[in-house]
N, C-alpha and C positions, 0 to 999 in steps of 0.2 A: 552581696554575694561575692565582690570583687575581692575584697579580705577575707571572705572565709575560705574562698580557693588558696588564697594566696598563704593563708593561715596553715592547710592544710599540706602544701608546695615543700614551707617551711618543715614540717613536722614537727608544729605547734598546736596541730588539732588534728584530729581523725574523725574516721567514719567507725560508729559504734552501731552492729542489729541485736545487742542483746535486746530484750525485753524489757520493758521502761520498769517494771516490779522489781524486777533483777535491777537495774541500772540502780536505783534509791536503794536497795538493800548493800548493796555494795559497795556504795558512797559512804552510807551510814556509818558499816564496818572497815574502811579502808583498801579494800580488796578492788585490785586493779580489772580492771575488764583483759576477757583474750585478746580483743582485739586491740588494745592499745601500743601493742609491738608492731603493730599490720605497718606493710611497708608503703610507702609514700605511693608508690603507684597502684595496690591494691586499695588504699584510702581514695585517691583521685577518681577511680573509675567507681565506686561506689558512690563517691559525690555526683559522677555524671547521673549515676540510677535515679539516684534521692533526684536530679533537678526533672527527670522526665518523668517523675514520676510513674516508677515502673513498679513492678508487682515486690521487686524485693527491696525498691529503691524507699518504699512508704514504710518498712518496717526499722529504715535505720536513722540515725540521727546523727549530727556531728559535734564532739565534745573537745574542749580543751584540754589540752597535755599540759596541767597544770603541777600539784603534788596531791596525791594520796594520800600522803600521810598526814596531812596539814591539822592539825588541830581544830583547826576552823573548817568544820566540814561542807561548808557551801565553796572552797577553794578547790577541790577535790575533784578536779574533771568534771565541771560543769555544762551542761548542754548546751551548744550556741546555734544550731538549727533543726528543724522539726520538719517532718512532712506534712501536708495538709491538704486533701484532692476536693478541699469542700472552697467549690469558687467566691470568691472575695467580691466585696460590693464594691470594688470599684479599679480594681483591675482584672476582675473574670476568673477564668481559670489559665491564664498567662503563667503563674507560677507555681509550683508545688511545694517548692520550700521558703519557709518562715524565721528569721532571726527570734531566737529569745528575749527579753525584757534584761537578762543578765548581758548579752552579747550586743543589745543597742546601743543601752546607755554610755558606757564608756567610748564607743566609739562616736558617737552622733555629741556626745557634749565637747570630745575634742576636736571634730572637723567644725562644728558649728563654732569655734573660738571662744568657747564657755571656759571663764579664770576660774569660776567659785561655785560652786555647783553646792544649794542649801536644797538637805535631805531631811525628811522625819527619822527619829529617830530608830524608828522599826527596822531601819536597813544598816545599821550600823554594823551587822557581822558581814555585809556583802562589801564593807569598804575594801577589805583585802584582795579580795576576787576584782572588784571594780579597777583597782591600782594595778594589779599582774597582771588583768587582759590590755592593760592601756601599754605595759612596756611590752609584752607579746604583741602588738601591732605596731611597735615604734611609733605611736603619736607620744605628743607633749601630755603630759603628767594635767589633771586637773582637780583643784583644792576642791578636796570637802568638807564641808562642816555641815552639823546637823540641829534640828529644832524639835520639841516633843511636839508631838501631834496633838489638836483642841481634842480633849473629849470630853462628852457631854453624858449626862446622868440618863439612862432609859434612853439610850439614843444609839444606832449603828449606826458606822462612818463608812463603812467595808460597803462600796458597788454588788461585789460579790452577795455580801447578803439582803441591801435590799433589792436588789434583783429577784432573791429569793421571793420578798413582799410581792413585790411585782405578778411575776409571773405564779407564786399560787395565789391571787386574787383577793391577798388580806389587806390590798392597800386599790385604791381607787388610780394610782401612776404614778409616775415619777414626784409629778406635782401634790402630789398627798399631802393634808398639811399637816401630818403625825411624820413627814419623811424630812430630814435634814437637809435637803435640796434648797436654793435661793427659793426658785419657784415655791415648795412648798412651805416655806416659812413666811413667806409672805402671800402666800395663801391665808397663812394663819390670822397676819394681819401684824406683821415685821413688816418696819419702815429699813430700807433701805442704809439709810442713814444712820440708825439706831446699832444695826449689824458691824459697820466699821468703826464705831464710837467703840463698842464692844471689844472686838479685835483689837484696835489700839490702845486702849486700856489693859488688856491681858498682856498684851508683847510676847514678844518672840524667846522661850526657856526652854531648856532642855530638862527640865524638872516634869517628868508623868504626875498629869492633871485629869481627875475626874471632876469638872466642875456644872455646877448645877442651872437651870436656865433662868431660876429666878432673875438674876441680873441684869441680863441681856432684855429681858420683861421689862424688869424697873428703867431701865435705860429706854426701852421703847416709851414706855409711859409718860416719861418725862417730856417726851417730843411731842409725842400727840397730846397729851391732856388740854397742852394752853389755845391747841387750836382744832379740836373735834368739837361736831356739833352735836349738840344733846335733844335726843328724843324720849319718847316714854312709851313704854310697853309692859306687859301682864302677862306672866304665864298661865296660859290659857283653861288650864284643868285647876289652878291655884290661884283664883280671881275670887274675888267676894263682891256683891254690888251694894253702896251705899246709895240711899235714897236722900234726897235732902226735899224735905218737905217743903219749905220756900225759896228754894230753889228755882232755876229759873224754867218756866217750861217748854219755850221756845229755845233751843240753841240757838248761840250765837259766837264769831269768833274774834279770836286778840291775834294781833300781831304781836309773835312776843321773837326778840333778840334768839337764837339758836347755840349760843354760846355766852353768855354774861360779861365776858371780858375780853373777846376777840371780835368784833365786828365783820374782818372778812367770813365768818362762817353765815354769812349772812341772816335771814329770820326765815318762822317759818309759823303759819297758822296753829293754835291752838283752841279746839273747841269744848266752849263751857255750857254742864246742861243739869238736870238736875238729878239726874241717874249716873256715878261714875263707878269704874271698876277699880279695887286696891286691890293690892298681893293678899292672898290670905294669911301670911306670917304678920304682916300689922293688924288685919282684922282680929287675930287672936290676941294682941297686947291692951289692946283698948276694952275702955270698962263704962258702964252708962254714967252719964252725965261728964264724962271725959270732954275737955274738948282740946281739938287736935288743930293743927295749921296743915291747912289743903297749899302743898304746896303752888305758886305762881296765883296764887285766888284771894281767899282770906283764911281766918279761921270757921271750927264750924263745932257744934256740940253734939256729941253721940245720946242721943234720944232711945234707942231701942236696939237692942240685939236680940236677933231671930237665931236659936239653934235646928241642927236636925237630931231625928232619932239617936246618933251616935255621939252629941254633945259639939258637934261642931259648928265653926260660925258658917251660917249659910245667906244673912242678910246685914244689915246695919239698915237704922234709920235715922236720920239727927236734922238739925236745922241750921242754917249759916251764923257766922257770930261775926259781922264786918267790923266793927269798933272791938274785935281781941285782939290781945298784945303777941307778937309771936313770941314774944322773949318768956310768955309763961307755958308755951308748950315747945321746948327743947326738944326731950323726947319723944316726941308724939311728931312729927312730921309724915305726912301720906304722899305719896306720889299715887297719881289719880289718872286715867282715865275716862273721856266722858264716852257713855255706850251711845254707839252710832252702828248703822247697818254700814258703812261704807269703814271698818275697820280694818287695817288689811292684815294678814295673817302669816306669819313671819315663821320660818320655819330654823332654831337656833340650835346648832351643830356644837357640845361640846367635847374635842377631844382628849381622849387620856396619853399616855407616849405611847409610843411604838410597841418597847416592850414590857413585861412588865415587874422586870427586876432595874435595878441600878445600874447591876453590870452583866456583861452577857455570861448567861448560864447555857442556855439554848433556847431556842428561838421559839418562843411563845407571843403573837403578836397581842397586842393591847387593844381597847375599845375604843367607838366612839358614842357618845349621850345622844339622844334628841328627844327636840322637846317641841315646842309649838307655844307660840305667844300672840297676842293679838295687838298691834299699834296704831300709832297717829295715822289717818288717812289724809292729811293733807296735801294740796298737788307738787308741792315741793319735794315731801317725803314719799310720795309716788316714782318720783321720778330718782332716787337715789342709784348712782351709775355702780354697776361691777367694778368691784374694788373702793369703794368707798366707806371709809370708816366714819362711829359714831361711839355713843355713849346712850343708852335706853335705861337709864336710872337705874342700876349705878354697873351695867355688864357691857362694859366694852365689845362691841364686834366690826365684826370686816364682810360687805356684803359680797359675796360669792356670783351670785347671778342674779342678774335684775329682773325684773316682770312680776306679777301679782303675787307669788309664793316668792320666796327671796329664801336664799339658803346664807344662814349668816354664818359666820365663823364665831364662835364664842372669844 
């Protein structure tokens, strides 16, 4: 406040009550405001208004005596304080007037002893304005240089617009894991680590980048793959049950490794029985007398397919084949489930982006899938904590909330 008095002493800023519609129209066309003749002591007492916030004092603003006719229309008498009688969260209503984002910067980065001041490149037409309010306060000159801003495919970066998300209720909060936020990306199930790998591989250009997330994905993948543990799960409405006739009929369980090639993901019970459940996308490839490798088990020979009225697989029957080769069923691998009442029941969130163009058109938000799967019950994978990632043959997810329903993140 102490410069803007001072700013205005000089008559290098005034008190402007046009109408802020007027004020942007005026900029636009170069047309100087009345009041920018107004004399140094009609300016002052108008600043007194605007700081008590008085009835005429809220309708004026203070702008710099810059040029009008600048080509660069954001140099053009720019506004550098606002009234504002709505109390602030953490200085009350002690003040009434507000510095602009245009009237901070240059002043806060040269008392703060800022040499180099690195901008995105969106503000590049404000470099003018930023440089002629710095010699209009006699501070030291401070270098800019500029970077293009990351942008991502189907993604807003603008507060302003997901705020919009926010507040009408198309996003669950900040933390959304459709929202580009830290929190919600690794919501999504972004390692930390993965995110800066990311960034330092792109580096710092001033070349405008629409680039897409695939990458930053494969980057992720690469970190977790060698040390997530692997579970196995069915979607629930797309399960088929295989019967194996000598099969064993009491269950019973293995201690089997949780990861094949990482030891610290420690192990984790698997139970073998003679009822298991497959996807039904493998139940439909298989054909009688097929035989297939149950994965982690043996092999086994498809005996019998049960269709329904509408030609679909609704059962499998076959029998175990322990002396087969896997190496002669390649394509035929199951991932298996054995049916237990103690299954637990996995609730698997997959989200689409944000929006649902590339780039913004206007703001149509995007979906989210769910679906429901049934998994491993054992006490290890009971106890899987929030935030802990896996692998459930072959769909990567990030557990959201712990306890008997579990909200996964696809």
């Amino acid at each position: 406040m102490t410069m803007a008095q001072r700013l205005i002493l000089e008559g290098k800023a005034y008190v402007d009550d046009t109408p802020f519609k007027q004020i942007k129209g005026k900029r636009f066309e170069g047309i100087e405001s009345k009041c920018r003749n107004n004399s140094v002591e009609e300016n002052f007492n108008l600043w007194k208004e605007m700081i008590a916030g008085s009835k005429r004092g809220l309708i004026c603003c203070v702008r710099g005596k810059l040029d009008m006719g600048d080509p660069n229309k954001l140099v053009r008498d720019p506004v550098y304080y606002c009234c504002n009688s709505t109390p602030h969260h953490r200085v009350s209503s002690n003040y009434k007037v507000y510095p602009t984002y245009d009237f901070c910067c240059p002043f806060v980065d040269a008392v703060e002893g800022i040499t180099h001041a690195l901008r995105s490149s969106e503000y590049r037409d404000r470099n003018g304005q930023y440089s002629r309010i710095q010699t209009d306060m006699g501070l030291r000159k401070v270098h800019l240089d500029e970077f293009s801003r990351l942008n991502m495919v189907y993604t807003l970066l603008s507060k302003r617009h997901l705020l919009w998300f926010v507040l009408d209720g198309k996003v669950e909060g900040w933390d959304d894991p459709r929202f580009p936020t830290v929190q919600g990306i690794v919501r999504r199930g972004l390692k930390i680590e993965a995110l800066k790998q990311f960034i330092t591989e792109h580096g710092a250009t001033k070349n405008v980048n629409l680039l897409k997330w695939d990458k930053l994905w494969a980057i992720n993948k690469k970190i977790i793959d060698p040390v997530c543990p692997r579970y196995t799960s069915v979607i629930e409405d797309k399960r088929v049950l295989l019967t194996l006739t000598d099969g064993p009929k009491v269950p019973f369980v293995r201690i089997l490794p949780k990861h094949k090639k990482y030891e610290g993901a420690r192990e984790r019970g698997v139970t073998y029985s003679n009822r298991l459940w497959i996807d039904y996308s493998d139940a439909e490839l298989v054909s009688v007398n097929d035989e297939v490798t149950l994965k982690d088990w043996s092999n086994g020979v498809i005996k019998e397919i049960k269709r329904g009225e509408n030609g679909n697989v609704t059962q499998l029957v076959g029998v175990l084949h322990l002396e087969g080769s896997v190496k002669q069923t390649k394509m035929m691998k199951l991932t298996w489930l054995a049916d237990s009442t103690e299954l637990v029941r996995l609730t698997l969130v997959d989200f689409g982006y944000l929006i649902t163009k590339p780039k913004l058109d206007r703001l149509k938000s995007g979906k989210k899938g769910r679906l429901y799967s049934v998994g491993e019950s054992t006490y290890e994978n009971r106890n899987i904590s929030s935030g802990g990632i896996g692998y459930a043959e072959f769909e990567a997810w990030r557990c959201n909330a712990a306890g008997e329903k579990r909200l996964l993140q696809m």
